[in-house]
SERO-4910 file (N, C-alpha, C, O; in steps of 0.05 Angstrom, whole numbers):
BEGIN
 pado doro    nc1    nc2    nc3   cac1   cac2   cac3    cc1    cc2    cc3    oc1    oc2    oc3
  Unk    A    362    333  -2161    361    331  -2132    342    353  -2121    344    376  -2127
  Unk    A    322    342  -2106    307    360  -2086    325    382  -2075    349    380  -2075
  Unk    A    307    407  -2062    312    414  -2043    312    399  -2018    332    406  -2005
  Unk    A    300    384  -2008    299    369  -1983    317    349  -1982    327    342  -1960
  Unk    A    324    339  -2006    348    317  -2015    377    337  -2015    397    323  -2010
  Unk    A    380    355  -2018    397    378  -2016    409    391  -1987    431    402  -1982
  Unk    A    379    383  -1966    387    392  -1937    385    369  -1928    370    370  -1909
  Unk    A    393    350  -1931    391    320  -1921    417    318  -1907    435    319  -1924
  Unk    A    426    316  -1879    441    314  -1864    461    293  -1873    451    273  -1883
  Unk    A    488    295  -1871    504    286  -1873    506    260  -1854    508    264  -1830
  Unk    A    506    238  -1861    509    209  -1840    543    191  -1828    560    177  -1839
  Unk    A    542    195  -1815    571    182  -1801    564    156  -1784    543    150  -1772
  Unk    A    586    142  -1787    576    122  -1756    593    136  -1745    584    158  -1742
  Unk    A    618    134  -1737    640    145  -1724    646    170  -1735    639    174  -1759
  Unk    A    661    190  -1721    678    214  -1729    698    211  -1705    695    213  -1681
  Unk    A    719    206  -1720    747    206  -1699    763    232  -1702    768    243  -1724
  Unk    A    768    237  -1686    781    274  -1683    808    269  -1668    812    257  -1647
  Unk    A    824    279  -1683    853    272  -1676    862    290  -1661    874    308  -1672
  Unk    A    858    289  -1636    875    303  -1610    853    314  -1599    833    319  -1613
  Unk    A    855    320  -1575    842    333  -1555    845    356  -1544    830    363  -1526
  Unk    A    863    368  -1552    876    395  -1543    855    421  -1553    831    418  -1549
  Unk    A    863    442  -1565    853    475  -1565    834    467  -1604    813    475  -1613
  Unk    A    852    451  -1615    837    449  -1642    812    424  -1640    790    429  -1647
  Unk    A    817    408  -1634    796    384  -1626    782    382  -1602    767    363  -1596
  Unk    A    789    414  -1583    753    416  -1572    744    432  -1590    719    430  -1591
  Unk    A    755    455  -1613    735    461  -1628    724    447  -1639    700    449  -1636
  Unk    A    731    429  -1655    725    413  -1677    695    389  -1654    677    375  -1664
  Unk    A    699    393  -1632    680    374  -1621    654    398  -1617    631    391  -1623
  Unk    A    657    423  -1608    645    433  -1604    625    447  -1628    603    458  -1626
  Unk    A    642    441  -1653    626    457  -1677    618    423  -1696    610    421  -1719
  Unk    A    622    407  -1680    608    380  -1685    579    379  -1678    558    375  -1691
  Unk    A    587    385  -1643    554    388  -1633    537    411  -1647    514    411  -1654
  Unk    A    548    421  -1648    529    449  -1658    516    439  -1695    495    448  -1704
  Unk    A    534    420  -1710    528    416  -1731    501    395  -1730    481    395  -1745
  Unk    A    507    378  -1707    486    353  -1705    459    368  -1688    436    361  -1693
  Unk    A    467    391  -1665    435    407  -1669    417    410  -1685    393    405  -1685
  Unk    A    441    425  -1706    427    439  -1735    417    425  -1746    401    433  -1763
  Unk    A    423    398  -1742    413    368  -1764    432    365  -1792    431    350  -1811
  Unk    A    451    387  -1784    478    388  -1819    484    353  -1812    489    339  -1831
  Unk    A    483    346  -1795    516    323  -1785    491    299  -1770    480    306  -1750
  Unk    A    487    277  -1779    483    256  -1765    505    232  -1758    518    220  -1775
  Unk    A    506    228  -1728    538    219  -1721    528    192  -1703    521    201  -1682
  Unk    A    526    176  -1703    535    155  -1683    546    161  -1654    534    161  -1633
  Unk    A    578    165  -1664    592    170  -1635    609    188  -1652    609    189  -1677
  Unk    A    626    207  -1630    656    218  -1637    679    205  -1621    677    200  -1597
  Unk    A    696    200  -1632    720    192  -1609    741    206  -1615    746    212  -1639
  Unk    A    754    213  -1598    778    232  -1597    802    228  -1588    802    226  -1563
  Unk    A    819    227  -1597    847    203  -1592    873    219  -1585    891    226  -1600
  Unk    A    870    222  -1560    893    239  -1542    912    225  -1527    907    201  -1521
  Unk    A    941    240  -1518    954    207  -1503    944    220  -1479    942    207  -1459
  Unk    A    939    243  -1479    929    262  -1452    909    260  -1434    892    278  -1436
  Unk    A    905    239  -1411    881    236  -1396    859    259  -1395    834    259  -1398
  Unk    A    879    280  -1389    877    307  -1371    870    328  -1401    860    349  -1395
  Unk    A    873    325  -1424    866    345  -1441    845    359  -1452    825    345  -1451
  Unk    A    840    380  -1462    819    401  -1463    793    386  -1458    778    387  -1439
  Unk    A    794    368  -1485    768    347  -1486    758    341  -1457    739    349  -1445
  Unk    A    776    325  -1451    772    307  -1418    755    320  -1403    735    311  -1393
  Unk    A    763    347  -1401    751    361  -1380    725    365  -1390    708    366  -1372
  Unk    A    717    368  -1409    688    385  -1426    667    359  -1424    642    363  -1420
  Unk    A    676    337  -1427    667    305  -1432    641    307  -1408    618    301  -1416
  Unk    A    642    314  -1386    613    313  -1371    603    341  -1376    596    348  -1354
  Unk    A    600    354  -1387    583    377  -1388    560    370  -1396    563    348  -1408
  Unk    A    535    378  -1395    514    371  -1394    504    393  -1423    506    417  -1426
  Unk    A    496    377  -1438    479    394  -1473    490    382  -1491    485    395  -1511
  Unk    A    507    359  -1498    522    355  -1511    494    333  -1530    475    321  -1521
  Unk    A    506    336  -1562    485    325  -1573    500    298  -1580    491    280  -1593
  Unk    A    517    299  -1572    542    273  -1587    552    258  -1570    563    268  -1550
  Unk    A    551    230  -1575    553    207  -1553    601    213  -1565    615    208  -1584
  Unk    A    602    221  -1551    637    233  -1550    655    212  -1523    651    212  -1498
  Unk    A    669    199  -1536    690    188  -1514    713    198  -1517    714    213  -1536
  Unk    A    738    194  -1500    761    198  -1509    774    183  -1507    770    171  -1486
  Unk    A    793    172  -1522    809    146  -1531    834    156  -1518    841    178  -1527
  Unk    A    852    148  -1498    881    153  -1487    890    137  -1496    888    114  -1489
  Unk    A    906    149  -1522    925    135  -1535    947    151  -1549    947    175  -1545
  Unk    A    968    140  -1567    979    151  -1579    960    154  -1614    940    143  -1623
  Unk    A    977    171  -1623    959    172  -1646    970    148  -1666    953    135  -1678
  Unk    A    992    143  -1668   1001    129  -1688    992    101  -1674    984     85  -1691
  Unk    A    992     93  -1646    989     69  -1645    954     58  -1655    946     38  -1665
  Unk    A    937     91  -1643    915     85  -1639    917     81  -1676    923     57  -1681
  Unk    A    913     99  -1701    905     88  -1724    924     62  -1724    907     45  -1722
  Unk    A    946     51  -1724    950     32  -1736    932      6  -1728    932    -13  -1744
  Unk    A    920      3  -1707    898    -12  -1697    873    -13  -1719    865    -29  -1736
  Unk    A    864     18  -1708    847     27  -1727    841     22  -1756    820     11  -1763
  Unk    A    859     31  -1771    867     30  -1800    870     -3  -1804    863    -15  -1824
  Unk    A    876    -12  -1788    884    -48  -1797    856    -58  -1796    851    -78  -1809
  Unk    A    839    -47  -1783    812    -63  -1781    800    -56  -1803    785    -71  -1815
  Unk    A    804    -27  -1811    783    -12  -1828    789    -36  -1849    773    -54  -1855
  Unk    A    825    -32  -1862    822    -47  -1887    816    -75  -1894    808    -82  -1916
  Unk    A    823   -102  -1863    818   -124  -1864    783   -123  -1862    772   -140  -1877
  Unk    A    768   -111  -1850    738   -112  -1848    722    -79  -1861    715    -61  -1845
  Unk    A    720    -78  -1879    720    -49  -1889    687    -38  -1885    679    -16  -1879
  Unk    A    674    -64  -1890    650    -60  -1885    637    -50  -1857    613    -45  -1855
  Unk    A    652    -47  -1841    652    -36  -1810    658    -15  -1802    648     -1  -1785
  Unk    A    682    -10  -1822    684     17  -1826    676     45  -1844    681     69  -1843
  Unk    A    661     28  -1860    651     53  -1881    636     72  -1891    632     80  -1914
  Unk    A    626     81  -1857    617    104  -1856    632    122  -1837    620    142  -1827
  Unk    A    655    117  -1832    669    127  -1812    684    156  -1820    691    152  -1843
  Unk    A    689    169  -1815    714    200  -1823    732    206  -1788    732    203  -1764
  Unk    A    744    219  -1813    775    228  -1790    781    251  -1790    790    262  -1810
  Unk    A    778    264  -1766    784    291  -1776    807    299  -1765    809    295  -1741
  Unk    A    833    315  -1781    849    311  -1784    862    339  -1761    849    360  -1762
  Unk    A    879    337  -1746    890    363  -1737    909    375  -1754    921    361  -1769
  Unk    A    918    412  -1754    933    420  -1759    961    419  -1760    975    428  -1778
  Unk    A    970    406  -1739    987    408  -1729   1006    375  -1730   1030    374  -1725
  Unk    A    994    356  -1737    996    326  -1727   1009    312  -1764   1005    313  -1789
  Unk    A   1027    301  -1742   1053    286  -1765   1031    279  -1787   1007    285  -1784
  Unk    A   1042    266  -1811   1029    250  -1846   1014    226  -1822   1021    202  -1826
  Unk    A   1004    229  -1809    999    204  -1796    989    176  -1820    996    152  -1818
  Unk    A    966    189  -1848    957    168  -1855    982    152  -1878    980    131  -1890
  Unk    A   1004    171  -1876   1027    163  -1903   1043    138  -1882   1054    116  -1887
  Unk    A   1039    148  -1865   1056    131  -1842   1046    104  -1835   1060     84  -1829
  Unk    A   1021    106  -1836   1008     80  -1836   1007     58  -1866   1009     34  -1865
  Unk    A   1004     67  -1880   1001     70  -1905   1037     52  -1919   1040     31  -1930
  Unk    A   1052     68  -1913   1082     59  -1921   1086     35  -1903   1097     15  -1912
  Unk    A   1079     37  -1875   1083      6  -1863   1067    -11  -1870   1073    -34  -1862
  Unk    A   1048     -8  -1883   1026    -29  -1887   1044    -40  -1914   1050    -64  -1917
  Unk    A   1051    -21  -1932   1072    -34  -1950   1093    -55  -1947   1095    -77  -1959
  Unk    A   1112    -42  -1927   1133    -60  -1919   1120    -82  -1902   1133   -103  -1903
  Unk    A   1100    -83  -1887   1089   -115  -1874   1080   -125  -1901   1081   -149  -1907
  Unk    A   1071   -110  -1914   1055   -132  -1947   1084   -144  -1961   1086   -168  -1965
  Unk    A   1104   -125  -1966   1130   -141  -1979   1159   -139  -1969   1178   -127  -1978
  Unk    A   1155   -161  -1940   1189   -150  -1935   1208   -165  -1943   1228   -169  -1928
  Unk    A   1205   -179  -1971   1229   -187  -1979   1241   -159  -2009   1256   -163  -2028
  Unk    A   1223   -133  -2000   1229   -119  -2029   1236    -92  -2009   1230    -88  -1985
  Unk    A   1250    -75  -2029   1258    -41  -2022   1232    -28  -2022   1221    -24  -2044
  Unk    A   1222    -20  -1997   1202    -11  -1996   1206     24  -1977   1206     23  -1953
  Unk    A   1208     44  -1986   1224     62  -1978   1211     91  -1979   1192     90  -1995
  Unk    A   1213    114  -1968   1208    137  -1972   1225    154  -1986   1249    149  -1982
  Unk    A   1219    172  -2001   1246    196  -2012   1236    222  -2020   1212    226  -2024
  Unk    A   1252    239  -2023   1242    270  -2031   1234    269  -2058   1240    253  -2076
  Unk    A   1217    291  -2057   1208    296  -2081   1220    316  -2093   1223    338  -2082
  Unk    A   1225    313  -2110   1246    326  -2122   1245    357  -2141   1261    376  -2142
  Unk    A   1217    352  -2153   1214    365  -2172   1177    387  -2162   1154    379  -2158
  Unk    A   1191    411  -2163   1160    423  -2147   1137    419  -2165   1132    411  -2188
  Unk    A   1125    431  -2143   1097    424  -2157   1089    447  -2165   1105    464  -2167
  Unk    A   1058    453  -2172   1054    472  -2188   1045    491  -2169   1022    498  -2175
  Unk    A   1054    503  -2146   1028    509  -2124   1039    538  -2109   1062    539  -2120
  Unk    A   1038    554  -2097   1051    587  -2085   1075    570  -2067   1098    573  -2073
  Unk    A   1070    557  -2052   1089    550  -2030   1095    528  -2022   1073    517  -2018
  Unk    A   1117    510  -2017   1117    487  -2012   1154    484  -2003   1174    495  -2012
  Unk    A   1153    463  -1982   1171    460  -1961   1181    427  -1952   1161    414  -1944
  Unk    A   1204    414  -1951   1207    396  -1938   1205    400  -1908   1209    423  -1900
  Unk    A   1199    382  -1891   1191    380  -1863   1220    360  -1858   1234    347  -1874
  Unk    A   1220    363  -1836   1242    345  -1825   1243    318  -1820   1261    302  -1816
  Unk    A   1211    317  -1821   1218    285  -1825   1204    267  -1858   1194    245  -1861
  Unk    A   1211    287  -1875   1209    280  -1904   1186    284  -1911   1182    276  -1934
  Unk    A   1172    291  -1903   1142    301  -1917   1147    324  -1926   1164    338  -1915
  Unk    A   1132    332  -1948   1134    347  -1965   1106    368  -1964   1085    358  -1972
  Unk    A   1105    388  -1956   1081    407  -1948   1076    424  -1969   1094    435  -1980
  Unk    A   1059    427  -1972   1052    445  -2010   1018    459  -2000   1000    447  -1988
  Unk    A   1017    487  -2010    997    505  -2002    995    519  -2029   1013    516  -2045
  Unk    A    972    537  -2035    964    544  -2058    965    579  -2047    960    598  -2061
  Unk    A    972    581  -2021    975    606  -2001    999    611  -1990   1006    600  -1969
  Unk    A   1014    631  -2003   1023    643  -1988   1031    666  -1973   1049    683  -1970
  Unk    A   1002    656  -1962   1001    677  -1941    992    672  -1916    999    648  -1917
  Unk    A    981    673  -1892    968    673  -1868    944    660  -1873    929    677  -1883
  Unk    A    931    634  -1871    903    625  -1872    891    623  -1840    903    613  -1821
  Unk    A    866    635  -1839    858    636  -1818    851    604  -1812    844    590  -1831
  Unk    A    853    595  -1784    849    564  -1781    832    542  -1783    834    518  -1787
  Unk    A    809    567  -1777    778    549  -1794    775    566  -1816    759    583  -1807
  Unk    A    779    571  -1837    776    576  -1861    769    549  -1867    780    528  -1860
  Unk    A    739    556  -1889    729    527  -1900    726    526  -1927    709    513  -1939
  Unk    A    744    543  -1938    762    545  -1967    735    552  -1990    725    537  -2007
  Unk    A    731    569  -1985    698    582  -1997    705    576  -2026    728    570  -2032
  Unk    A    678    579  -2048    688    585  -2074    705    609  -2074    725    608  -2088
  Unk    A    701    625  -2063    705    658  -2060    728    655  -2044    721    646  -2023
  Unk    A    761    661  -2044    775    670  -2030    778    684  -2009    793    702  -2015
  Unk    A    770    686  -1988    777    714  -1972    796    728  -1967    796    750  -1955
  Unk    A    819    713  -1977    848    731  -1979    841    747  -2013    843    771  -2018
  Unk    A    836    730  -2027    845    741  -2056    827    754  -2060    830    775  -2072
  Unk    A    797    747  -2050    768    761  -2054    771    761  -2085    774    779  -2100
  Unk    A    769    737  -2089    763    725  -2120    765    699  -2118    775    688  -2098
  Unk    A    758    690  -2135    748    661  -2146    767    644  -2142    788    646  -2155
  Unk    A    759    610  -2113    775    602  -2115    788    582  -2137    780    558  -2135
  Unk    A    805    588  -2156    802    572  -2179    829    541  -2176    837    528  -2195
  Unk    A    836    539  -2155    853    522  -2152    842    496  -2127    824    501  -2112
  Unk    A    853    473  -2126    842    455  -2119    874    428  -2113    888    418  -2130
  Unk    A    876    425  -2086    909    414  -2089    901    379  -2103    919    370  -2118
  Unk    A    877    361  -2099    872    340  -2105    882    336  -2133    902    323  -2140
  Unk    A    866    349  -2149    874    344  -2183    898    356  -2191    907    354  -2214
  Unk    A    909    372  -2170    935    377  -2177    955    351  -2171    968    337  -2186
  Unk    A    952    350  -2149    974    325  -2137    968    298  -2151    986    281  -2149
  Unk    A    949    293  -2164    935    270  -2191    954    279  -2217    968    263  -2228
  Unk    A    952    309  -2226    974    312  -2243    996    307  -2254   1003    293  -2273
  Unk    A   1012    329  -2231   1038    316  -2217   1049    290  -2213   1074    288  -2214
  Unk    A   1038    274  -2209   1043    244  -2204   1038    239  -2230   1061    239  -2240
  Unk    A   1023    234  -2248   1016    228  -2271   1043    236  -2295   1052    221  -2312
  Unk    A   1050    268  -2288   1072    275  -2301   1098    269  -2293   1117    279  -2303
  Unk    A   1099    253  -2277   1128    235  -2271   1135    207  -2265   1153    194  -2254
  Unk    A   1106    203  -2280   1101    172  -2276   1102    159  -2250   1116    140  -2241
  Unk    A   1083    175  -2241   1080    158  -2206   1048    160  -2208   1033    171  -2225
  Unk    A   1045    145  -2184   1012    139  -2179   1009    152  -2152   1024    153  -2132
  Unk    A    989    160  -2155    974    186  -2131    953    173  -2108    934    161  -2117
  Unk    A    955    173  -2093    935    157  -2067    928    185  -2052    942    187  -2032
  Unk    A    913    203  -2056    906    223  -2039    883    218  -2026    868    200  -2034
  Unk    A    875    232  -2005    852    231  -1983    850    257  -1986    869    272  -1984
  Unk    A    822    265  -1993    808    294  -1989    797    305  -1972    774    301  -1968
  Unk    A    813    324  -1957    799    332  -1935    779    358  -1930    785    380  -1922
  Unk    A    759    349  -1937    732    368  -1948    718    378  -1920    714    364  -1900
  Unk    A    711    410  -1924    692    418  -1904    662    411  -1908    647    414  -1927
  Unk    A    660    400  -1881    632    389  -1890    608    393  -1874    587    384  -1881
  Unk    A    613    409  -1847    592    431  -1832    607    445  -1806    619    435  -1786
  Unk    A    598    477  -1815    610    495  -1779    637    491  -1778    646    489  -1755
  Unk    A    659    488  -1805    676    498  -1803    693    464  -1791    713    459  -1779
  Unk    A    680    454  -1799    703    420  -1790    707    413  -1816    689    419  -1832
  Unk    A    726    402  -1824    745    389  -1841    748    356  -1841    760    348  -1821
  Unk    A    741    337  -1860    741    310  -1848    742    298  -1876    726    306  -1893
  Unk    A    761    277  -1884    753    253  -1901    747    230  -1896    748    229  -1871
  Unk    A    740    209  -1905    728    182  -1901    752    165  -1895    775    165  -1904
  Unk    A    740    153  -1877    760    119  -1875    758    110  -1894    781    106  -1902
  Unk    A    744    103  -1909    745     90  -1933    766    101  -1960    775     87  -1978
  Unk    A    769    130  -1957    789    136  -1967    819    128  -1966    833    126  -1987
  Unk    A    828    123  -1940    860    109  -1934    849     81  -1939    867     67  -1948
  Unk    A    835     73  -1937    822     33  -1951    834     37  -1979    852     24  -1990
  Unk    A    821     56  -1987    823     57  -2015    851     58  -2032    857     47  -2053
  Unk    A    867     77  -2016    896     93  -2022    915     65  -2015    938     63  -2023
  Unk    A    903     45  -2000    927     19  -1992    920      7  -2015    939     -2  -2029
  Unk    A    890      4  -2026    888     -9  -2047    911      2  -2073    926    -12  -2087
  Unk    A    906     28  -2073    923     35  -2096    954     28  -2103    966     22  -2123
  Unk    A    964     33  -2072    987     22  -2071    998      2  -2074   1020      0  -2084
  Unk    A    978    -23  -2061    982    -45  -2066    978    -63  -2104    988    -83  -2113
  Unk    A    961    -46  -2113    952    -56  -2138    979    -46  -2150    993    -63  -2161
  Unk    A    988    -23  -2148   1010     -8  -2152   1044    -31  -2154   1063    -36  -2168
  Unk    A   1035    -37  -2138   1063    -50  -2124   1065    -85  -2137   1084    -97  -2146
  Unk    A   1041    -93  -2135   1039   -118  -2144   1046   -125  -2178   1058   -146  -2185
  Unk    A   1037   -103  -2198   1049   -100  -2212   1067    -93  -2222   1066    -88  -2246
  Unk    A   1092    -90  -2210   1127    -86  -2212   1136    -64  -2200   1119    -62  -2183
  Unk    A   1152    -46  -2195   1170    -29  -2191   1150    -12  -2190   1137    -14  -2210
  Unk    A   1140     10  -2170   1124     36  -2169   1127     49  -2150   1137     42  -2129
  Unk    A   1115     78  -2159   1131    103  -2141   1104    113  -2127   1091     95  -2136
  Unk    A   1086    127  -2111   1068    130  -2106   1057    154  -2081   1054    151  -2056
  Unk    A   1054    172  -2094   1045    204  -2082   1029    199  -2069   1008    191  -2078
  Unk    A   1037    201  -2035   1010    192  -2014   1003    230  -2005   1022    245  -2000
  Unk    A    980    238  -2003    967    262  -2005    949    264  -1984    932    246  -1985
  Unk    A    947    280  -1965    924    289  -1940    928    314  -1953    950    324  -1954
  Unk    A    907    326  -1963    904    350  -1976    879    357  -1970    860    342  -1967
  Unk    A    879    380  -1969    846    400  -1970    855    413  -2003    873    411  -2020
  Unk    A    826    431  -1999    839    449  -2033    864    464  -2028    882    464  -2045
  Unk    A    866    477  -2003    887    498  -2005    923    481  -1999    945    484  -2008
  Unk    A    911    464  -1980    934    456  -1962    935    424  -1962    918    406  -1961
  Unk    A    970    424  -1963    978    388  -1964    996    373  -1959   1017    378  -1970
  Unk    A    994    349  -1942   1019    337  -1934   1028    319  -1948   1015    299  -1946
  Unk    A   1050    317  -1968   1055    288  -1989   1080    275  -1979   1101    286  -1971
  Unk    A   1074    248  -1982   1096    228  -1982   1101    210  -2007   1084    198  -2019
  Unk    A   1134    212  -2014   1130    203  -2045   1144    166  -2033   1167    163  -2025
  Unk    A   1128    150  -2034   1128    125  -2032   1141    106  -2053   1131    103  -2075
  Unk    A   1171     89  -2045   1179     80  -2063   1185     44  -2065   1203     32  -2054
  Unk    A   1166     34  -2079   1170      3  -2086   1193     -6  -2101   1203     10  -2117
  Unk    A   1204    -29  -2097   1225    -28  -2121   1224    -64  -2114   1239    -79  -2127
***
């Protein structure tokens, strides 16, 4: 690879940014600043708030903006399940698209993901459950509504941290990675792993592909069609991760 093939801007049609509040005007604002720089070539951004009135809304006529940005008033779960249904019935429409994910915001893609299951087979036990057995990782927690949260930190991560080789907590080498872990893990208890990687990819934003949850229904479904299967759904960065252990029967 060239140098010039090396600074070759990153291409999107869409970037959808989940919420509009204090994290997703950053994430819009260090968008524009990325598509200045030429890091980020984008189409549009859309930003999917149920909030008319939220951070975004207001910023939406300011004048410098390098990014054709709307805001979607919606709910989040209703807006992907729309979304997500088109990506996977017409994929080709969607496959330059990313999602960038908030801090704060439910397994949204496990959630989509497990109903797409039960509309594919509702004459079978199609179900969610704990995971039982930890994983290999510093910290990890059930949530209250069954997701299972696992971090390779524990300690305080600053919020745009964009998970350097270099630690800035440990100030050493980051040698851990939650993807091929959560591939492990599943592997060592005979389940199958559907993770989405959520990679920094300019000015401190965080985003995986639509084509990634396309892909993770595929898994499940290939999964499932072939008899009885258990299946580790994963929104993970290197450090940090939300799992749902998905059960066919």
């Amino acid at each position: 690879m060239s140098v010039a093939d090396a600074r070759a801007p990153q291409r999107f049609a869409t970037i959808i940014v989940v919420g509009g509040g204090c994290y997703g005007g950053y994430y819009v604002r260090q968008l524009d600043r990325a598509v200045k720089a030429g890091a980020i070539v984008a189409g549009s951004i859309v930003v999917v708030d149920r909030d008319p009135d939220c951070a975004v809304a207001k910023t939406l006529s300011a004048d410098g903006s390098s990014l054709a940005t709307t805001l979607e008033v919606a709910e989040w779960r209703n807006y992907f399940e729309s979304y997500l249904t088109k990506a996977a019935n017409l994929p080709d429409r969607c496959a330059n698209d990313a999602i960038v994910p908030s801090p704060l915001m439910p397994h949204l893609m496990a959630e989509w993901l497990v109903n797409r299951a039960k509309d594919r087979w509702p004459n079978r036990v199609v179900r969610t459950t704990t995971i039982d057995s930890p994983l290999a990782v510093r910290w990890q927690r059930d949530g209250m509504d069954g997701t299972h949260y696992v971090s390779f930190a524990d300690w305080m991560c600053p919020i745009n941290c964009i998970e350097p080789r270099m630690c800035p907590e440990t100030r050493d080498v980051r040698d851990w990675s939650l993807p091929p872990t959560i591939d492990a893990f599943a592997r060592e208890h005979g389940m199958h792993s559907a993770v989405m990687h959520c990679r920094h990819r300019a000015y401190g934003v965080g985003m995986f592909e639509t084509a990634e949850v396309v892909a993770a229904d595929a898994v499940i479904r290939d999964a499932g069609d072939r008899g009885n299967a258990e299946v580790i759904i994963g929104t993970a960065s290197h450090c940090h991760g939300a799992l749902t252990r998905l059960v066919v029967e």
